[in-house]
C-alpha positions, 0 to 999 in steps of 0.5 A, a space after each residue: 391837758 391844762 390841768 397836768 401842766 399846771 400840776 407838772 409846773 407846780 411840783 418841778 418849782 417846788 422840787 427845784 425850789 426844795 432842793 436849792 434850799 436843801 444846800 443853802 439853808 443854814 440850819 441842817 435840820 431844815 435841809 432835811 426837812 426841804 428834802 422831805 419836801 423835795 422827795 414829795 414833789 418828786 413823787 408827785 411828777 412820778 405820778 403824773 409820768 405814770 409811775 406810781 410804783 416809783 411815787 409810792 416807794 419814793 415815798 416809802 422808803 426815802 421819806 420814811 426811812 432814809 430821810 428821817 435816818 437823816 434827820 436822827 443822825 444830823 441830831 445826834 451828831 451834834 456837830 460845830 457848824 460854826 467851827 466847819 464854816 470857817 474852812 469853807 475858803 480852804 475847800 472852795 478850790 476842790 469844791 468849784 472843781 467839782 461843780 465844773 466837772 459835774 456842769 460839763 457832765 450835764 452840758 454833753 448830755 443836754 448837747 447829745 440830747 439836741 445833736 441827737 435826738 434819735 439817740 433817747 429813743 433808742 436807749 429806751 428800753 420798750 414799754 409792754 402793754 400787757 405787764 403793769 408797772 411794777 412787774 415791767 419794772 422789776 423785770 426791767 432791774 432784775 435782768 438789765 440792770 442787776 449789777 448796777 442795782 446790787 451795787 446801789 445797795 451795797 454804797 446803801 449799806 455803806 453809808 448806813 454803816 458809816 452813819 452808825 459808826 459817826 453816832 457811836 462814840 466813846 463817853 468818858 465815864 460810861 460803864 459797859 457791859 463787857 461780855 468777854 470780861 465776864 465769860 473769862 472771870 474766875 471765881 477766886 477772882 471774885 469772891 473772897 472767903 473770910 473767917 468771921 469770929 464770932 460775935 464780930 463783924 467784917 
């Protein structure tokens, strides 16, 4: 029991440590490398839960893909963050709205969580013995929980696309293949036919 604790203290500090470095590092880059870090920890205090499904897809997939899909898009936006920061006082209003909304938000679940705490338990749904985790789990998502899982996948998809459009932007100069144009040409668009002498050239 010892041993789990110290585990459980480590990765909750490096966890909370990471992810205050996630939103005060002043490079973005090693934001994204401080959330990799945090996703690691994470699964880490999955492990010790006994959800090792959870630990190996948030390994998997957030660290693998949605973390590095981070990393090349932070790259290739080439943003001023010099120029953004110099609008921070104009969004600080809007921003400590938020945070205030967000702080009571966690104030009523920590105070219904001491008022009642019989509440938790029976919100949980009940854990079988005979399933192993991955199954419970999908069994859990799949019939409780479908819609709000389509619906985790579709705001995915939309910030994939959004992502993509960010990073695909119009270069002056730069020649493109344009199918359209090249189905609709005509050959007496193109090709010119001359009558050459002979013996003289073009």
């Amino acid at each position: 029991m010892i041993v789990q604790a110290l585990a459980f203290y480590m990765f909750a500090f490096i966890a909370v440590a990471a992810g205050v470095m996630v939103i005060s590092a002043r490079n973005p880059v090693h934001s994204v490398l401080f959330l990799i870090l945090a996703f690691f920890n994470s699964a880490g205090l999955f492990v010790l839960m006994g959800a090792e499904f959870l630990a190996m897809i948030l390994i998997i997939v957030y660290v693998g893909a949605v973390a590095v899909l981070f990393m090349f898009v932070v790259m290739m936006l080439d943003i001023n963050f010099a120029e953004l920061r110099q609008g921070f006082l104009h969004y600080l209003p809007i921003g400590g709205m938020i945070g205030l909304v967000l702080l009571a938000e966690i104030l009523v679940i920590v105070g219904g969580w001491i008022m009642a705490p019989e509440a938790a338990k029976t919100a949980m749904a009940p854990a079988p013995d005979a399933l192993t985790n991955t199954r419970a789990l999908g069994e859990l998502i799949y019939t409780h929980y479908i819609f709000l899982f389509q619906a985790a996948g579709v705001v995915l998809l939309i910030a994939m696309i959004g992502a993509i459009v960010l990073t695909h932007r119009r270069r002056k100069g730069l020649r493109k293949q344009k199918i359209a144009d090249q189905v609709r040409r005509r050959p007496e668009d193109t090709v010119e036919v001359r009558n050459v002498e002979t013996g003289k050239g073009i």
